[in-house]
N, C-alpha and C positions, 0 to 999 in steps of 0.2 A: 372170764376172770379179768382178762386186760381192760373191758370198757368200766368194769364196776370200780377198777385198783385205779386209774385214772382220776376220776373225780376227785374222791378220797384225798388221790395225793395232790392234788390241787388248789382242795379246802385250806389243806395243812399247810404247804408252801405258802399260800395266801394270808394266814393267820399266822404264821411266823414271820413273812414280811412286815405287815402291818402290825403286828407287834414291835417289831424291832425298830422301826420308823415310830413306832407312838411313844416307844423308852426313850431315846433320844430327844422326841420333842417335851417328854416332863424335864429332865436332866437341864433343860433351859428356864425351866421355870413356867413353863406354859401353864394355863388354868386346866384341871383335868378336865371338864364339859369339854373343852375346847381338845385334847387330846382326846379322848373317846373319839370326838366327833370327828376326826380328821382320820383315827385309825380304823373306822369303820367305813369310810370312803375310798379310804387305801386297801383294804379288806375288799370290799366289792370291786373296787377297779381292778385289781389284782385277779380276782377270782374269774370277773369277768374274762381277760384279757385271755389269761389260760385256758379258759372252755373255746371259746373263738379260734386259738392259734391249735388247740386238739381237734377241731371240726374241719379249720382249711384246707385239710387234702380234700373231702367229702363235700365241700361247697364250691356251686357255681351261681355267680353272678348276671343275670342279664336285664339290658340296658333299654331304654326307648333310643331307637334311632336319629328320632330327630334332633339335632343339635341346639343347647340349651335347656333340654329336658332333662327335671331330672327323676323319673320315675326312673324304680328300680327295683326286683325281687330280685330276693336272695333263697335259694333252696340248698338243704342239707340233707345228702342222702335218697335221694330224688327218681326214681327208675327214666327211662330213655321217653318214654310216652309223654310221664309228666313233666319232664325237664323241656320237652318239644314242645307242649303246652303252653305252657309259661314263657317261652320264646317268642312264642307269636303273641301272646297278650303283652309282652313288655314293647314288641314290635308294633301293635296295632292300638294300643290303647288309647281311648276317643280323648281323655282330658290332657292336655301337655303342658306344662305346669316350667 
């Protein structure tokens, strides 16, 4: 129940933000195109932001070692195997960029 009530409440937070943010920008006079456009930018940044910061206990990050590389995978929910996996390809991988 909890991972499905999440989303949901995340959608809504995010479209009342960005509502509340786009009322404000007509109240100035902005052209709507232009407030549409901004409150659906602020809708997906928002929505984004919140699915991201509900994943970070369940995400690990790993790094190329080499210094100034910047390859990186990110895994969500990962079992031990393929989290080792992934360790060593972030550790060995032939392009360093």
């Amino acid at each position: 129940m909890k991972q499905r009530l999440f989303p949901m409440l995340a959608e809504v937070v995010a479209a009342a933000m960005a509502g509340y943010l786009g009322y404000h920008l007509s109240t100035y006079d902005v052209p709507l195109a232009l407030v549409v456009a901004c409150a659906l930018a602020l809708y997906i940044a928002f929505r984004d932001t919140l699915h991201q910061l509900a994943q970070a206990p369940h995400t690990v990050t790993h790094r190329c070692t080499v210094p100034g590389c910047a390859f990186t995978v990110r895994l969500t929910r990962a079992d031990a195997v393929e989290n080792r996996r992934w360790q060593e390809i972030a550790a060995a991988h032939p392009s360093h960029t």
